[in-house]
N, C-alpha and C positions, 0 to 999 in steps of 0.2 A: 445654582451650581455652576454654571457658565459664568455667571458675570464674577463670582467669586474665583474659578479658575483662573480668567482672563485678568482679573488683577492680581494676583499672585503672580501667572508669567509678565505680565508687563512691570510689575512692582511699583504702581501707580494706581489711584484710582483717575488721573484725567490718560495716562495710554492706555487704559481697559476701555474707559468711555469711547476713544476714536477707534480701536479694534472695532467696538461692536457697534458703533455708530448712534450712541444714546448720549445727553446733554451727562455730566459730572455728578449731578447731581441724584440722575436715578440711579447711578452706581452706590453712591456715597450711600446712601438709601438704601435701597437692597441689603447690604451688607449689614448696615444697622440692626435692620427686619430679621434676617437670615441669624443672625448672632444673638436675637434676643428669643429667636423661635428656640434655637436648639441651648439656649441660656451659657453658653460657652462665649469666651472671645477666640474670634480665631485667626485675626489680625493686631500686632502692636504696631500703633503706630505713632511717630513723633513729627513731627514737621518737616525734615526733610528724608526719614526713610519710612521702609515699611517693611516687616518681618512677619514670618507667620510663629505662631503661638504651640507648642506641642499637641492643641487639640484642632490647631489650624494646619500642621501639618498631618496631624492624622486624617483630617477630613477632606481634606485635599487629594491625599492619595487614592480614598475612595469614589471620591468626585471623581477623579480620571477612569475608571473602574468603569464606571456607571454612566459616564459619557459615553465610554467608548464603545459600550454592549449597546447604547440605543439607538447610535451610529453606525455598528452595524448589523442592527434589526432593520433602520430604515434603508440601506446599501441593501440586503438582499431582498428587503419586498420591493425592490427598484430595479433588483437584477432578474427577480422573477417576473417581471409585467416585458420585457426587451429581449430578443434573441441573443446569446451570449457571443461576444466577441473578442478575442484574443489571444494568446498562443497557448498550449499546453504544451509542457515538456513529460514523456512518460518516459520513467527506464523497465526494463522485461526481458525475460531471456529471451533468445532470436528464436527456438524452439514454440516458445509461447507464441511470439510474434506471428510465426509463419502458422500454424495450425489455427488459432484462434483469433487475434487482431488483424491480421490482413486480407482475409476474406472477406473482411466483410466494412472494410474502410471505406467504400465508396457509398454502403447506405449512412457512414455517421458522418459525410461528407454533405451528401445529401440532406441529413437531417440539422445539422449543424453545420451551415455556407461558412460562418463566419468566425469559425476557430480554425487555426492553426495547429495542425500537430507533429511535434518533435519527437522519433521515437531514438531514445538510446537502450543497444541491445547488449546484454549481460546480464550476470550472477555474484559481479561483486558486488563489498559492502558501498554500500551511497550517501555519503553524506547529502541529505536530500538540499537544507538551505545553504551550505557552501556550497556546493554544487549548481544550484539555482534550477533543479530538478522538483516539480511540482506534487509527483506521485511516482511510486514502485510499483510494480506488480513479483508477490515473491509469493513462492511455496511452503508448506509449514507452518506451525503455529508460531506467529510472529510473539516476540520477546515483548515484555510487558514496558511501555517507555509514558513517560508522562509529558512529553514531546509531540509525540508518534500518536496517528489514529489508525487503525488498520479495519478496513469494513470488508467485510467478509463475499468472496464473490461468489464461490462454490466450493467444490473439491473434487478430487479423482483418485483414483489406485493406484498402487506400483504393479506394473505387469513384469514376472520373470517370463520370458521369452528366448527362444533361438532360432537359427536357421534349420529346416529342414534335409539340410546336408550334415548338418553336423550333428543334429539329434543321429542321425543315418550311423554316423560314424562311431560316435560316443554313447549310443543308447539314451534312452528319457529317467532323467531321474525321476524316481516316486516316493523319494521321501529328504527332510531336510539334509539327514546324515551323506545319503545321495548325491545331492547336490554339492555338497561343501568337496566331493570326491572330483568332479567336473571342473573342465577348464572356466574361469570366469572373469569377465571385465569388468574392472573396477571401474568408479567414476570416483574423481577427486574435484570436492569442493570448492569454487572459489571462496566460501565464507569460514570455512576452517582450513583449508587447505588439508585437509584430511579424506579418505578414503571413508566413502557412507559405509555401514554394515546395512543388511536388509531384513528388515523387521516384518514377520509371521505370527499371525494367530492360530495357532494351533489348542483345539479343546478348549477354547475362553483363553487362553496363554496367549501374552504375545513374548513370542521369543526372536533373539536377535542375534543373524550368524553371521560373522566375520570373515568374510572369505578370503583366502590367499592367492588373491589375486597377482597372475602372471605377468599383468595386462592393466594397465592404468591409464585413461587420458583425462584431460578435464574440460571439454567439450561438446555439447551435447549432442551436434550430427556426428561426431568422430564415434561417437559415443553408438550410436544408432547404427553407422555405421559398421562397427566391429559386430554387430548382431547379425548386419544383413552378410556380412561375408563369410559367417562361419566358422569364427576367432574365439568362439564361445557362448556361454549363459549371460546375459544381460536382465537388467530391469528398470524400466523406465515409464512414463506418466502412461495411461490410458490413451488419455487423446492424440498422444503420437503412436503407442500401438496398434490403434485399431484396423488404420489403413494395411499396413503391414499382414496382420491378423487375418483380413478379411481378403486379403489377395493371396494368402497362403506363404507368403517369403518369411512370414516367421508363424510359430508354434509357440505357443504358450506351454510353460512349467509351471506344476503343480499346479492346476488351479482354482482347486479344494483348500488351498492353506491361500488367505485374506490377509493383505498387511490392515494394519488401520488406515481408515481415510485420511489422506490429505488435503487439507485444507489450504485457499486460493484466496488471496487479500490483496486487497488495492492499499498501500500505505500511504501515509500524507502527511505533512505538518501541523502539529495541534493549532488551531485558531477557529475560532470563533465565527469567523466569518470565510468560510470557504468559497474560494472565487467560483464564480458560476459556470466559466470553464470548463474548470477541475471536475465539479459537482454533475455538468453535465455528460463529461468522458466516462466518470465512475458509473453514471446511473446506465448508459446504452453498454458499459464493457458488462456490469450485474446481469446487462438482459441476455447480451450476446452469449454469458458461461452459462447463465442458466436454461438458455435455449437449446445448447449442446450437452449438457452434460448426462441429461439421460442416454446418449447415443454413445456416449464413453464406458460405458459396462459391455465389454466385449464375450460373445459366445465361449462358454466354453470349452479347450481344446481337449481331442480325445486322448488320453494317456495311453 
């Protein structure tokens, strides 16, 4: 398959011989072999060109296939025996960033001397290979792409939550209808540019309530922010709740009614051969969610 390849790009059989450094002659040969094994021709040739045949171009395009898959089998049993080396670009929200990824950058620092890491921080959409962006980290269940690989890192909960002044003020709603009656801050999208609703399981039902929000930003400390000042009901990840939660500056709502989990994906470029990198950022970012995330289920607050 090689020597057949290499004369097809050279469109020679004596520049395939010097590519691969063998006399003309064991080219010439091969291809003989090779064409009477598979009883097809899959070169025509005349004396001064040479063309492939409809079943030499088919085989050819499978040659490339199957070169390149064992190419890079041998790249990653080469990348697993060597400490990995070279840059990683992640994008993540700065939210994610600061609660999760930056604590603990100094032991994948330490565990991995010899990567580089680039983080860009947001929620909009990313063209990952224009961009030249290695991997995503997004919330939700990522959109089915045959591009795209998304490996699953964990998940967390939406906490409704408020400030203890303003529950003080407005009273604790205890029921959804309740709630929708209450001041509330919206959070708008960078990926639809739209205003989330907040989705509730009630009785095996999940129900999903629209709130008319007075109040929109689309940032997530701004976001976090309007909760801690007492501008309204918010709802946002677990793992940015808890600290909150467990210092008393916010109160959790409702927190008998359970939205569904949300689920936490490393996204990536489909190929075959995942730089070892990449591979290694995703595996200690897997250990890092899943080392936290039973601490992300917060006490529940008293109604």
């Amino acid at each position: 398959m090689q020597i057949f390849s290499r004369v097809v790009e050279a469109q020679s059989f004596a520049g395939a011989a010097r590519i691969l450094a063998v006399p003309r002659s064991t080219v010439s040969r091969s291809i003989q072999e090779l064409e009477a094994a598979l009883g097809v021709r899959l070169l025509q040739r005349t004396t001064r060109t040479l063309h492939l045949t409809p079943n030499g171009s088919l085989y050819y395009d499978h040659c490339q296939r199957i070169l390149s898959e064992i190419a890079g089998v041998e790249t990653a049993l080469a990348d697993s025996t060597v400490t990995p080396r070279g840059l990683v670009r992640a994008d993540m929200t700065s939210s994610f960033a600061r609660a999760v990824v930056l604590p603990g950058l100094r032991d994948f620092q330490a565990r991995y001397p010899g990567i580089d890491l680039t983080l860009t921080l947001g929620d909009r959409p990313v063209e990952l290979v224009q961009e030249g962006v290695d991997c995503v980290v997004r919330a939700g269940t990522p959109a089915s792409s045959a591009l795209l690989v998304a490996r699953h890192l964990g998940s967390f909960d939406w906490i409704a939550c408020a400030a203890p002044d303003y529950l003080a003020r407005r009273g604790t709603p205890h029921s959804l209808e309740a709630l929708q009656a209450h001041d509330i801050v919206g959070y708008q999208s960078a990926l639809t540019g739209r205003t989330a609703g907040w989705c509730f399981t009630v009785d095996g039902a999940e129900h999903t309530i629209a709130p008319g929000a007075r109040l929109v930003v689309n940032d997530t400390d701004a976001y976090l922010g309007c909760g801690l000042e007492g501008l309204g009901v918010i709802r946002i990840a677990s793992y940015l709740a808890l600290p909150h939660l467990a210092a008393g500056r916010l109160v959790r709502v409702l927190p008998a009614l359970q939205g569904p989990p949300v689920p936490l994906s490393l996204i990536y470029p489909q190929d075959r051969h995942l730089a070892s990198t990449v591979r290694a950022f995703a595996d200690w970012l897997g250990e890092r969610v899943r080392a936290q995330q039973a601490d992300w289920q917060p006490p529940e607050s008293p109604t």
